[in-house]
MIMITOR-701064 format. One line per field, with one value per residue (C-alpha): residue in one letter; chain; x, y, z. Coordinates in Angstrom, 1 decimal, padded with zeros to 4 digits, m for minus. Example, Ala and Ser with C-alpha at 12.3 -4.5 7.8 and 13.67 -1.06 7.14 Angstrom:
<vexpas>
r = (A; S)
c = (A; A)
px = (012.3; 013.7)
py = (m004.5; m001.1)
pz = (007.8; 007.1)
</vexpas>
This chain:
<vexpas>
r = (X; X; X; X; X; X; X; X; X; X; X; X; X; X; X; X; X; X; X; X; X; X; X; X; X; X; X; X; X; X; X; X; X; X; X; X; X; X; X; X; X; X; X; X; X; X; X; X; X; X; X; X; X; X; X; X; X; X; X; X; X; X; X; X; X; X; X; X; X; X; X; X; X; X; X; X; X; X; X; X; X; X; X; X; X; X; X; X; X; X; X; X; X; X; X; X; X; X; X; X; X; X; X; X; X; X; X; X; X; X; X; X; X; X; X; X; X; X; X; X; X; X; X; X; X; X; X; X; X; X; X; X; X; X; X; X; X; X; X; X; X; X; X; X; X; X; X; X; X; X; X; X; X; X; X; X; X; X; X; X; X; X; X; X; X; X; X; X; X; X; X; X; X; X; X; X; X; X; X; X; X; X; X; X; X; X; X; X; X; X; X; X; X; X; X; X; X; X; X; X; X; X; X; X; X; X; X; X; X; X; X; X; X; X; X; X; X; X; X; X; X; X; X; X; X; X; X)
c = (A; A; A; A; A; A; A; A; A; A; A; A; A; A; A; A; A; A; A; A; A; A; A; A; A; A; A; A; A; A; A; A; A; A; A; A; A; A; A; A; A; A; A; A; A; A; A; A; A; A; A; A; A; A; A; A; A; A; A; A; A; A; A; A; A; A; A; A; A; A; A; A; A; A; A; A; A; A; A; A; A; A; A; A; A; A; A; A; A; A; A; A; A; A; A; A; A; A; A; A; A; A; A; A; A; A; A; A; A; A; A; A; A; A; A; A; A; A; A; A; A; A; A; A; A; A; A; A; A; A; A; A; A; A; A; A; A; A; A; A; A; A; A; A; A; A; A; A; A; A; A; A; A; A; A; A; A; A; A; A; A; A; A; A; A; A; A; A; A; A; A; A; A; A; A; A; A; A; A; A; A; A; A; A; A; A; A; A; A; A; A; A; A; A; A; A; A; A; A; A; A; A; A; A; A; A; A; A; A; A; A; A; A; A; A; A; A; A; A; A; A; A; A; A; A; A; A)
px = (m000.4; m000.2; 002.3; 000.1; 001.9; 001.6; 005.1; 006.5; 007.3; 009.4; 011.2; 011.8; 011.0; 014.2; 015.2; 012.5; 010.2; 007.6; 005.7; 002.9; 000.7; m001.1; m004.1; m004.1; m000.9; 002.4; 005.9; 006.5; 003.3; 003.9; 007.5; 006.5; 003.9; 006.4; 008.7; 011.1; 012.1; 009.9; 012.2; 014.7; 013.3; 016.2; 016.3; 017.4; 020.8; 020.9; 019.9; 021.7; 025.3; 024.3; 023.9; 026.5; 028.8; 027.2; 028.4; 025.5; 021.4; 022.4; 024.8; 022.7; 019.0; 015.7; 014.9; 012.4; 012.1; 009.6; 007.7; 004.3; 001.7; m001.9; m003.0; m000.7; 002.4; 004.3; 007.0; 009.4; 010.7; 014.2; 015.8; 014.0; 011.3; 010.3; 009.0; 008.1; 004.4; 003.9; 004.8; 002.1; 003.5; 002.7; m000.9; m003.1; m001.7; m003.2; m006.6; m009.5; m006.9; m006.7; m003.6; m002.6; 000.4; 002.3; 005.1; 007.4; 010.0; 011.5; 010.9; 007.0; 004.7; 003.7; 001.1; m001.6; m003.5; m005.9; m007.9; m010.3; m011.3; m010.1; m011.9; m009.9; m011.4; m009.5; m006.6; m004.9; m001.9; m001.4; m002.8; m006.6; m008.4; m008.7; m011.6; m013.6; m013.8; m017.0; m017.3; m019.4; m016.1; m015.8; m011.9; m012.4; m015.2; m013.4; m010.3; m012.6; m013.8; m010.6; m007.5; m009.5; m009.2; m010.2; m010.7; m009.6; m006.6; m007.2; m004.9; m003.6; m003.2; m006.8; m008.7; m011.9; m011.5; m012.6; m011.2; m007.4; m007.8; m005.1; m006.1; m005.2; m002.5; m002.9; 000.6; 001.4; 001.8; m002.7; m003.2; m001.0; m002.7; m006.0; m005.6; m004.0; m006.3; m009.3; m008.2; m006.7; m002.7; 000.1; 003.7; 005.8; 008.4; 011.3; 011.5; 011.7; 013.6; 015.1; 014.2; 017.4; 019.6; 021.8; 020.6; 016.6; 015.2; 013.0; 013.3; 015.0; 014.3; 015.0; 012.3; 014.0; 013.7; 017.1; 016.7; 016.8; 013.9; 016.4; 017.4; 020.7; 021.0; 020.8; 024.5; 023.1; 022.7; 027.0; 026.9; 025.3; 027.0; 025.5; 026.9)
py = (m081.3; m078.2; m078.0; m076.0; m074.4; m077.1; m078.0; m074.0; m075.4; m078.2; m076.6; m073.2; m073.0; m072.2; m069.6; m067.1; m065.9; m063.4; m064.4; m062.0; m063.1; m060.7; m061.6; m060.3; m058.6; m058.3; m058.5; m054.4; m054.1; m055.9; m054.9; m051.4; m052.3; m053.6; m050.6; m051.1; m048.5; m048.1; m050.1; m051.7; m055.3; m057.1; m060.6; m063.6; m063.8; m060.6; m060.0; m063.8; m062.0; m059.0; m061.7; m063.6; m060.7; m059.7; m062.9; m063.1; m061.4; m060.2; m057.7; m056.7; m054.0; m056.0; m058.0; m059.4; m062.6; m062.3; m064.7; m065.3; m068.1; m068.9; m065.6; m064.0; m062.6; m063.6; m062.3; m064.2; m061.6; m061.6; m059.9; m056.7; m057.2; m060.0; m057.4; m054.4; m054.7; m051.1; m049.0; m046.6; m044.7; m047.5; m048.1; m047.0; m048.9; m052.1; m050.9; m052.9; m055.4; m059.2; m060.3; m063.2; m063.2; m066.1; m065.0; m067.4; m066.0; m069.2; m068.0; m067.7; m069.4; m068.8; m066.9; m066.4; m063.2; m062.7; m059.5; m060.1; m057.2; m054.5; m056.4; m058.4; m062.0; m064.6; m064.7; m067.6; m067.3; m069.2; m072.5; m070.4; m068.9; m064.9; m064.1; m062.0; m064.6; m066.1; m069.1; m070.3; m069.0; m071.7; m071.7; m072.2; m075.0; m077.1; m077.1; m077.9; m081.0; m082.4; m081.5; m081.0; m077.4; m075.9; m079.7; m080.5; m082.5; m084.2; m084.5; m088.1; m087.4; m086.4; m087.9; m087.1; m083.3; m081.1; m077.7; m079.7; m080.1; m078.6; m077.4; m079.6; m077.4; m078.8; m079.7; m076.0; m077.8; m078.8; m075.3; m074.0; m076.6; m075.8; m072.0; m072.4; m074.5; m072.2; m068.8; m070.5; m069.9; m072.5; m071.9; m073.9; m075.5; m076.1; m072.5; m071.3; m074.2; m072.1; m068.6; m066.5; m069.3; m067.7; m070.2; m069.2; m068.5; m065.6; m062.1; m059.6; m056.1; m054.8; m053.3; m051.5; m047.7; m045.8; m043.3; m044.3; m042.6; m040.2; m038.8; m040.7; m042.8; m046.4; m047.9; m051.3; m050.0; m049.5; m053.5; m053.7; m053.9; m054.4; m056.9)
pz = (m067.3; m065.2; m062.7; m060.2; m056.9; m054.8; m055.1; m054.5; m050.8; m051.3; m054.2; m052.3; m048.9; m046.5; m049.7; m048.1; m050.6; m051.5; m054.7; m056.1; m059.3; m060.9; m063.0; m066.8; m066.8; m068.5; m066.3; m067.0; m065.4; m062.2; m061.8; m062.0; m059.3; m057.0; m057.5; m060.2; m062.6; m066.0; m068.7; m066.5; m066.6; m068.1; m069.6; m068.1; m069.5; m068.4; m065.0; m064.1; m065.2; m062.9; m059.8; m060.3; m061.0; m057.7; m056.1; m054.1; m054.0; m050.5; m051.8; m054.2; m053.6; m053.3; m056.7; m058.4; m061.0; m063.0; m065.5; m067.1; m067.1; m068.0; m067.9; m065.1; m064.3; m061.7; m059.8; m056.8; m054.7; m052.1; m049.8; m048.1; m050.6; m048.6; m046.0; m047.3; m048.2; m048.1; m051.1; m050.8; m053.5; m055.9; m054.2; m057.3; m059.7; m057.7; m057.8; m059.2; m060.0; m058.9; m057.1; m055.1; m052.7; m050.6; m048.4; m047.0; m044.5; m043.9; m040.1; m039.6; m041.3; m044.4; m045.3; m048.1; m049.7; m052.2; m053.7; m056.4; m058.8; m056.1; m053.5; m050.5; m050.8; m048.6; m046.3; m044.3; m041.7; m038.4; m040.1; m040.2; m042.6; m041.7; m039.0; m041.2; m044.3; m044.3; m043.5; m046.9; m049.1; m051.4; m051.1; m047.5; m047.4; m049.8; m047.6; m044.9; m046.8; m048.5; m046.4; m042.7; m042.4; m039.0; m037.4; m034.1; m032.9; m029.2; m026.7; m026.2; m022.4; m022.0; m025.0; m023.9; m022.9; m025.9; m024.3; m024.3; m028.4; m030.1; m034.2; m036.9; m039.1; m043.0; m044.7; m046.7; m050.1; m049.7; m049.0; m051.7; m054.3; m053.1; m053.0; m056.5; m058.0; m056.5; m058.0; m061.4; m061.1; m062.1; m062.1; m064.7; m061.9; m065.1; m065.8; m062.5; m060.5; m057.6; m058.6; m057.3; m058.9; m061.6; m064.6; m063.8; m067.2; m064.9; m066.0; m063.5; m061.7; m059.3; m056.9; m054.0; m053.7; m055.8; m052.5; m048.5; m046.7; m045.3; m049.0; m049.6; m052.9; m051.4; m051.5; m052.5; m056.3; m056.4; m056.3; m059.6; m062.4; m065.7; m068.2)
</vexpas>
């Protein structure tokens, strides 16, 4: 039975995470993608010495855990990566790809993203579905129809007002099973568990920049000490 991605919230929200799944794709591929060195993803035994010899991923530069399943590679992503969506340097190796994103910051709420064959297809944020979706998407009418999507929550002190109607905000874990279930991706919950943990059977890289905007070698990188 497929474990699906509905259950990514319980399991790790108040961690913070970015999690990006490429379609038809092999871990070098995305890692490299998300800025890590050529060659330098490590294995799990591996890159779980180099945290916990680390002591903790907040001393460490932005990393990535990465896995595969049902056709995509997956990475969970911590620290800076959280937030830095930019990487224009890396831009054409997304092209004509499809990729989904969900980024939780434990702060706002979380948000979803996903590009089809090159092309933006859907977004949500704010508990709606991005203006400029249509509003025939299929991902977004069958949220409308099973988890009440976009309907309208009325004020108990003045019941019969619509303008005092407040939007219904679906539970995250409906959105994330529906979004899942809609674009094909599944995460296998045993292997990952809590993805920064130091016994995640994840693959590790790290994806920060080796060089500071301003041209120094970024300190973070003296923290890592292979095993």
């Amino acid at each position: 039975m497929s474990d699906g991605i509905a259950w990514i919230h319980e399991a790790l929200h108040g961690w913070g995470f970015n999690l990006v799944a490429l379609k038809d794709a092999e871990v070098e591929d995305l890692a490299m993608m998300l800025g890590a060195v050529p060659g330098t993803v490590m294995d799990p035994p591996a890159f779980n010495a180099v945290v916990a010899a680390a002591g903790s991923t907040v001393r460490l530069p932005d990393l990535a855990r990465l896995g595969t399943c049902g056709g995509w590679a997956f990475a969970f992503e911590t620290g800076g990566g959280i937030f830095r969506h930019g990487r224009d340097h890396l831009r054409h190796l997304w092209e004509g790809r499809t990729y989904l994103r969900i980024t939780d910051t434990t702060v706002d709420p979380a948000t979803l993203f996903a590009v089809v064959d090159g092309g933006w297809d859907w977004q949500y944020s704010e508990g709606v579905v991005h203006e400029q979706v249509g509003a025939d998407h299929p991902l977004t009418a069958r949220m409308t129809a099973e988890i009440a999507l976009g309907s309208a929550v009325p004020d108990p002190d003045f019941p019969d007002d619509p303008d005092e109607c407040g939007l219904y905000i679906p539970a995250i874990a409906d959105v994330y099973r529906l979004f899942g279930e809609h674009y094909g991706l599944t995460l296998p919950r045993r292997v990952i568990g809590e993805p920064y943990d130091k016994n995640t059977e994840l693959q590790g890289a790290f994806t920060a920049p080796r060089t500071l905007p301003d041209g120094q070698p970024n300190p973070k990188y003296d923290n890592v000490r292979l095993p």
